[in-house]
N, C-alpha and C positions, 0 to 999 in steps of 0.2 A: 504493500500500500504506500508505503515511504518515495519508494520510485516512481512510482504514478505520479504521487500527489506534487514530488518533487519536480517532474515532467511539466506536469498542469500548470503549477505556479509560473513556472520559468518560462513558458510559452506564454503564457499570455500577457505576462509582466511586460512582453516584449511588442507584443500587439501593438500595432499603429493606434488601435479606436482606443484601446486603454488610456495611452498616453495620451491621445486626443482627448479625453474625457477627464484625466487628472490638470490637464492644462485650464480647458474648459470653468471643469470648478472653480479651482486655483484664480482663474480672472474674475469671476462672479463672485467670490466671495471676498478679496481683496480688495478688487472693485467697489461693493456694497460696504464696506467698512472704510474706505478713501472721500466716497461719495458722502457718508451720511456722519453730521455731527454725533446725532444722539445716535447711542450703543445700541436702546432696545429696537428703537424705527431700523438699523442695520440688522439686526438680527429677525425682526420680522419678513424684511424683504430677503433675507438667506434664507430662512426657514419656509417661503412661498417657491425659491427657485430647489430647493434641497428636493422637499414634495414633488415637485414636475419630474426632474432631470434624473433624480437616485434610481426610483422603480423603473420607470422607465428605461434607463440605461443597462439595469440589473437586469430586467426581466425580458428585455431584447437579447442582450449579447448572451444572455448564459443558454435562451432557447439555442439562437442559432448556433455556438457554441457546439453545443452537445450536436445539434445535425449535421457539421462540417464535422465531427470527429467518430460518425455513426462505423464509417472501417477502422478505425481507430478501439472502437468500442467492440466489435466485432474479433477483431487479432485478440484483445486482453481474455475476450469470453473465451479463446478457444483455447486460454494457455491454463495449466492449472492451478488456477485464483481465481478466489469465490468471487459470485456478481457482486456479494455486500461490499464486498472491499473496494471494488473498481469503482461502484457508483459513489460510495463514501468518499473514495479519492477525487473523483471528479467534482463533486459537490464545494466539497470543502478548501482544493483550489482556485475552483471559480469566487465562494465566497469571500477569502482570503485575499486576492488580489483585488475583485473590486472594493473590499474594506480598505486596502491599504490605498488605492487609489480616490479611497475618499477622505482619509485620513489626513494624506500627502493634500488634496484639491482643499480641503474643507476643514479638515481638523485644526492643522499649523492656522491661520488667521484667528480663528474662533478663540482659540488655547492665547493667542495675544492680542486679542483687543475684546474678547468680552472678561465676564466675572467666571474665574473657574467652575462654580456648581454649574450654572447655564451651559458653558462649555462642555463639560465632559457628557449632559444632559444629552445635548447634542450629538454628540462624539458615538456615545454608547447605543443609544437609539438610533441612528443613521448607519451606523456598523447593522444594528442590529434587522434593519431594514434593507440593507442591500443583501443578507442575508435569508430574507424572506423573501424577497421576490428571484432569487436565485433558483430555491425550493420550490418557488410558483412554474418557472420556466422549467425548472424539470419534470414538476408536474404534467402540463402542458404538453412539451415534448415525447413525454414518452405517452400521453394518449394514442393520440396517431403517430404514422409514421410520413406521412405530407405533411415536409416543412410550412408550404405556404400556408396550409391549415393548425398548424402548430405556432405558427407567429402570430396570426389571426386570433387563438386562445389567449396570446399572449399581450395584445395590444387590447383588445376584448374586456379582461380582468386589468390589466392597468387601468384601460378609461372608467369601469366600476368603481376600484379604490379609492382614484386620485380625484374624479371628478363627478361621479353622478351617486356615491354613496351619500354625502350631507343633504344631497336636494330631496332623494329616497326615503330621508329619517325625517324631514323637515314633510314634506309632503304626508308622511301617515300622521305626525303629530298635528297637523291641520285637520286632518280628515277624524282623528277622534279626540280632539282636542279637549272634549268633553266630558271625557274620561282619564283618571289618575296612571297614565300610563309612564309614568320620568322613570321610574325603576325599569321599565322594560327599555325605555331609551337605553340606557346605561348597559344594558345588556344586548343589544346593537350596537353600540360602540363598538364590542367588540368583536363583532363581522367584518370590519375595517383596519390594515394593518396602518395605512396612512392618515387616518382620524387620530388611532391613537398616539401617534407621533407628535404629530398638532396639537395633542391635548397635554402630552409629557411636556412640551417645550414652552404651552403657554400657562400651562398651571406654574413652573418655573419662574415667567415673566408677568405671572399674576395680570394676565391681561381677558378677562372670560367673555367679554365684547367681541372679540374675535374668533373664538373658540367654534363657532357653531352651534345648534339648539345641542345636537350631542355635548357639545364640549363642556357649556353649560350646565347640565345637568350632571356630568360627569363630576364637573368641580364643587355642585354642591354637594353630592354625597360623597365625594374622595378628593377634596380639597385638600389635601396633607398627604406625610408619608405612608399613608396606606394608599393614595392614587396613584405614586412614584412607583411602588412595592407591585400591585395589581394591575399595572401598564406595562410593565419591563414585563412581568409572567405571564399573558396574554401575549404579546410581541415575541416573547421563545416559543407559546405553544405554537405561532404561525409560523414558525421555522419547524416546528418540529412533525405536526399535522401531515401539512405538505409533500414533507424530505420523506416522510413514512410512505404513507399513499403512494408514491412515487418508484421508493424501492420496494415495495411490496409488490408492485406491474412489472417491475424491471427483474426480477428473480422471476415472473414466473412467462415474459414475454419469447417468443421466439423470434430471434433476431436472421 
């Protein structure tokens, strides 16, 4: 697994789109902190480009990833080494590299010009997101075996997370507004790994104005470190859910 995983890393460290995408960061979030006096107005505007660009990036490149290395995946299946190990190795270089290239794009600024709790808030949660939509694209990928249908799942579930899940939660609490339903909000939250991302960083920035009708209701009932505590464990299970489901196809698919 060592040699895989070691393989995986070094390859894609090396990728043109990686490096494109650590530069990328690296200008936006440099950028957003040059541009803006106040600390929190620059960390809102990182924190709206982080949500766009992370999943999205995470959960494009690791699809296509995995379908450009489908003979690649093929040779390891035929050598004697379990599929757990190979897909494990694949997974965990893919997330490893895009964490460090957001670490490198996004980390370093944040670590010197916001307040370290916020910072690492960020840091840890955006590791921990590009790490779920990693687990999404493999999910995805290994459904079918048509890339262009596999990317499609994958652009599909990003536009869900990133942009029609608040309208989704907002729309039924209109619809039964009538009724005491904030505890079930809260519990829709966490069908959203990028809600609860925005809710970690802004219960941090003490800002629930922007949070969403979700985010809101979040921070009234987990306004403290039990919403810190219960964001980060929700935000693993999406990594963990996912990666299962995923190798659970992948041991029993015929390649």
């Amino acid at each position: 697994m060592r040699r895989i995983l070691k393989y995986v890393i070094l390859d894609i460290i090396k990728n043109k789109t990686i490096i494109a995408y650590t530069i990328m960061l690296a200008l936006f979030s440099w950028g957003t902190f040059a541009l803006e006096d106040n600390v929190s107005k620059s960390l809102l505007s990182l924190l709206n480009i982080i949500l766009l660009i992370v999943p999205l990036m995470s959960v494009l490149f690791a699809t296509i990833y995995v379908y450009n290395s489908s003979e690649f995946i093929e040779l390891l299946v035929s050598q004697p080494v379990k599929r757990s190990k190979i897909w494990n190795a694949l997974f965990t270089g893919l997330s490893i590299s895009l964490i460090i290239a957001y670490l490198v794009g996004a980390g370093i600024p944040l670590l010197l010009f916001s307040d370290t709790g916020t910072a690492l808030i960020m840091i840890a949660a955006g590791s921990l997101l590009s790490a779920i939509f990693v687990a999404v694209a493999f999910l995805s990928s290994i459904i079918t075996r048509d890339k262009a249908k596999g990317i499609g799942i994958s652009i599909m579930l990003w536009l869900y997370f990133s942009l029609l899940f608040d309208g989704l939660v907002l729309f039924l609490f209109f619809q039964f507004s009538d009724y005491p339903i904030e505890k079930i909000v809260v519990l829709l939250s966490a069908l959203s790994p990028v809600d609860l991302f925005r809710i970690l960083v802004l219960l941090q920035l003490d800002i629930s104005d922007m949070m969403g009708y979700a985010g809101a209701v979040f921070e009234k009932f987990f306004g403290n470190q039990w919403g810190l505590l219960i964001s980060f464990t929700l935000l693993a299970l999406w990594i963990i859910i996912p990666f299962y489901l995923s190798l659970k196809k992948f041991k029993k698919k015929n390649l």
